[in-house]
N, C-alpha and C positions, 0 to 999 in steps of 0.2 A: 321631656322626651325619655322614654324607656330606655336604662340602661345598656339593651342588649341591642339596640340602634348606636349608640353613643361610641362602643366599642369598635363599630366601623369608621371610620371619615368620611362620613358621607356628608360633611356640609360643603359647601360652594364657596372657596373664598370669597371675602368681601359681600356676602349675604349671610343675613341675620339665621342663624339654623330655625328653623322651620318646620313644622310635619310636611307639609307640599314641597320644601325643597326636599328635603329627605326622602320622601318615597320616590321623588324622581331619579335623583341621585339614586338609589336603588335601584331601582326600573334600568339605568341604563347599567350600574352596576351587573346587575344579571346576567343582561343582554351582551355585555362585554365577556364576561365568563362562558356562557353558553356560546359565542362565536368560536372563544378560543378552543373550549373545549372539541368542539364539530371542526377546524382545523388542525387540532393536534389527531384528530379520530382518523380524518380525510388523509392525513399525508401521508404520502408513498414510502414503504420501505425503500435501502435501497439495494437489497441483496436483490438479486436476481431470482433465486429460488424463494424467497418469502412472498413474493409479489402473486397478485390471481392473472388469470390469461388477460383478463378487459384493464386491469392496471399495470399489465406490463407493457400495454400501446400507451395509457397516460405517461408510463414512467419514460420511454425512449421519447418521448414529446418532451418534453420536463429538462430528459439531459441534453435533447440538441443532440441525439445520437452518440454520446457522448460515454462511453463504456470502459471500466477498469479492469483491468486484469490481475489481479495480484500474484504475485507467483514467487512462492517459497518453496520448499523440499522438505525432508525426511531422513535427518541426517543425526547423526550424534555431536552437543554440544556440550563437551566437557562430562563429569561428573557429577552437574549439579543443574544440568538445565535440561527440560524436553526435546525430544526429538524431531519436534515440528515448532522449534520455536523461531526461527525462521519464516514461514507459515503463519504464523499467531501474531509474530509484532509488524509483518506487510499485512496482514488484514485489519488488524486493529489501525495502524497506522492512515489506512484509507477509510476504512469506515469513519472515525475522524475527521477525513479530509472533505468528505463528501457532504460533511453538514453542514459547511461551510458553504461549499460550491457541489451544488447533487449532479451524481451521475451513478450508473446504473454499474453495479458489482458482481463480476462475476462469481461462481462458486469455488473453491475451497482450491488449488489448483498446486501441484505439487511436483509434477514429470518436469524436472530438471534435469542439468549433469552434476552428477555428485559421485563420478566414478572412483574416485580420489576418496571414498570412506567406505569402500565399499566391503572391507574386511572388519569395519565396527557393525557392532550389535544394531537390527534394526533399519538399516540403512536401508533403502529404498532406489537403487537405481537401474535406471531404463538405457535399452538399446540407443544409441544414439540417432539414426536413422528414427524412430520410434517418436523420439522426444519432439525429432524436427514435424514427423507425417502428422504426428497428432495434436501441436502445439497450430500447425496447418489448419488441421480440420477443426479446429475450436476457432480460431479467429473465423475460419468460411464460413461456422454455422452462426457467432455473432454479428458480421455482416449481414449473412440471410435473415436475420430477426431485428435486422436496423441500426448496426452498431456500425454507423459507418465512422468511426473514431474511436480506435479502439488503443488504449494506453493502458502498457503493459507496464508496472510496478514493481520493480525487482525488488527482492528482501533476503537473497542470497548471493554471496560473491563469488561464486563457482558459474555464476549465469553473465558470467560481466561477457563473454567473449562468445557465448551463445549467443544469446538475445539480442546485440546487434547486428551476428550473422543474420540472424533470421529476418529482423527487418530488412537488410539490405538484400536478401531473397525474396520478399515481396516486389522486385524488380524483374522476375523471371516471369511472372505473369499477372495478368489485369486482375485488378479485383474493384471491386466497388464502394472499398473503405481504403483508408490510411492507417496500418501499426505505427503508433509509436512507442518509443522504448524509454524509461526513468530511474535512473537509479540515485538516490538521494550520497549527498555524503555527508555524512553524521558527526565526525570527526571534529570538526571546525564551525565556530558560530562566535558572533559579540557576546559574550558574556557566559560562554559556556562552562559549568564546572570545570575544575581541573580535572584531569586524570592522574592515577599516579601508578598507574603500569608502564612497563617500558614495552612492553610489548602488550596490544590489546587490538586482533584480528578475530576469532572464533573461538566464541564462547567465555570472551576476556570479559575486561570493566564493563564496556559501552553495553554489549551485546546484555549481558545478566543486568545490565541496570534500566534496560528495555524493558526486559522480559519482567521485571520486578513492577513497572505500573502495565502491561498488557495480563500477563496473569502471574502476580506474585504466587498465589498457591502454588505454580508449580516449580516456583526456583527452591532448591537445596543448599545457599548458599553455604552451608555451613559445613560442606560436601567440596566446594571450591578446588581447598588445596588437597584433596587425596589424590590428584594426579597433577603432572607436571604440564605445564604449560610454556616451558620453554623452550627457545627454537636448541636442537639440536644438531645442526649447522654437519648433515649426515654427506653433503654433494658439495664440491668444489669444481665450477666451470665459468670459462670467462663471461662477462658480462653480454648481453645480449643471446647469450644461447639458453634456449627454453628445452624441457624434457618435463615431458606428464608426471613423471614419478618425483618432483620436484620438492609440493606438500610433504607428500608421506618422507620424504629426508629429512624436512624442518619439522614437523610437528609428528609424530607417528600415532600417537592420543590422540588426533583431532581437535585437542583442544590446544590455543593459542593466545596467552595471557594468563591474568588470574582475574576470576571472578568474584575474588573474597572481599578485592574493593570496591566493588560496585555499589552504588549509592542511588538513592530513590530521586534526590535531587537533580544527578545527571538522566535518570531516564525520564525525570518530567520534561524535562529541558529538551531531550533528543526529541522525544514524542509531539511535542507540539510542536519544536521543529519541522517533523517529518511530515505532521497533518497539514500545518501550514504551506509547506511547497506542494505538495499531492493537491490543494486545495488550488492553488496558484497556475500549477503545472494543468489542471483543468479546463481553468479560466481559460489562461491561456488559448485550451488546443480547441476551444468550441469559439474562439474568435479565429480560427486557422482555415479561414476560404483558398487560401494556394497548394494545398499541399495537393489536396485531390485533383485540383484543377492542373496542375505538373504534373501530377505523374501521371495523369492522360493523355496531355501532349507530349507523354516521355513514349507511351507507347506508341500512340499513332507514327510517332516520327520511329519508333523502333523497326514498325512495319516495314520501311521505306530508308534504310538506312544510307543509300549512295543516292537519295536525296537531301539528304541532311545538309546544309548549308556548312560550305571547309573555311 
């Protein structure tokens, strides 16, 4: 047999190698490559914008209607990390998620509240009124294009008290999808590296040790400590009382932690973390036949409310 056969395995256990079994073995060999090949060719991005108009109806078939929304901001993180890095580690994060379990991704999305940074370089913040009409009109128009399950991704915590208003204002009127709202917590896991910040909120360990496997090029870690990251303890009010200017008292930097110990180890760890629930949290909401089926009967009966059974 010619060496440059030999160099494959192509015999057949428990038969003798052979020219006829070999060229078979080959034959299906090929044919094995050329399937995979024309299936890796075949399958659907899953960004939203990369997709042609006749594979964006494959691809909401594909997800079960099933649509992400990631949504970061434009904010300053520390001295040593980007300004959409926010942004960069919920879309990596889900892109990720979605290889696992596909679903359809929307574009690059970023009108958050991030009023609280609004005197750092860069910062990017919208009307509030603004955030709400047009976070509105992007879910309408993903509904109008099939996305009757649309799961919105948080990857900023300035969004934690938004983003459930807004779902719980999908009660104000009918729509013909269900939002739901995810935000992962990164914090806590079996076997998670240690931390060794005493404080790590914004732009600390976790955050810069993300950002180090989504796009290391652009951490500066070595940039970390040229500003302080510690709370500055600027407001004294008893417990339970909230005031907006709260942040800018404890951190007035923006940044919150130090990022100098950040390690590649904890953000692989966060990262597959995060892909894995995203992946989960999918699965989940494309087995989820009640949600839309209630909140129909929540309207009908809204119609009619001193019918309501007391």
């Amino acid at each position: 047999m010619p060496g440059s056969l030999r160099q494959y395995d192509v015999s057949i256990p428990g038969t003798p190698l052979s020219t006829e079994n070999c060229v078979r073995k080959l034959i299906a060999l090929v044919f094995a490559m050329a399937a995979t090949a024309a299936q890796a060719q075949s399958a659907l991005p899953a960004k939203w914008e990369e997709l042609t108009g006749p594979d964006f109806i494959k691809a909401i078939h594909q997800s079960q209607g099933v649509c992400v929304l990631p949504f970061g901001i434009i904010e300053k993180h520390g001295p040593h990390l980007p300004l959409g890095t926010d942004l960069i580690n919920v879309r990596y994060a889900v892109e990720h998620g979605v290889e696992k379990e596909y679903a359809v991704i929307f574009p690059a999305y970023y009108f958050g509240q991030i009023a609280e940074a609004r005197q750092e370089p860069g910062t990017l913040s919208y009307d509030m009124n603004m955030q709400l009409n047009l976070l509105q009109a992007t879910t309408d128009e993903m509904g109008r294009n099939g996305c009757k399950k649309i799961v919105i991704v948080n990857g900023h915590g300035g969004n934690v008290h938004l983003l459930p208003f807004f779902a719980q204002s999908q009660l104000q009127k009918q729509h013909d999808y269900v939002v739901y709202f995810y935000y992962a917590n990164l914090t806590k896991g079996p076997g998670r590296p240690q931390e060794h910040s005493s404080i790590d909120e914004h732009a600390g360990e976790g955050e810069t040790a993300r950002m180090m496997i989504s796009r290391p090029d652009l951490v500066h870690q070595d940039r970390a400590k040229s500003e302080s990251g510690s709370d500055q303890a600027r407001l004294h009010l008893p417990d339970g009382v909230y005031t907006g200017i709260w942040w800018y008292a404890r951190f007035p930097e923006h940044y919150a932690g130090d990022g100098s110990q950040a390690t590649k180890e904890l953000g692989e760890y966060d990262m597959k973390a995060w892909a894995d629930d995203i992946a989960n949290v999918i699965h989940a909401v494309k087995a989820d036949n009640v949600s839309l089926e209630l909140q129909n009967q929540f309207f009908r009966d809204a119609e009619h409310p001193l019918d309501t059974k007391q």
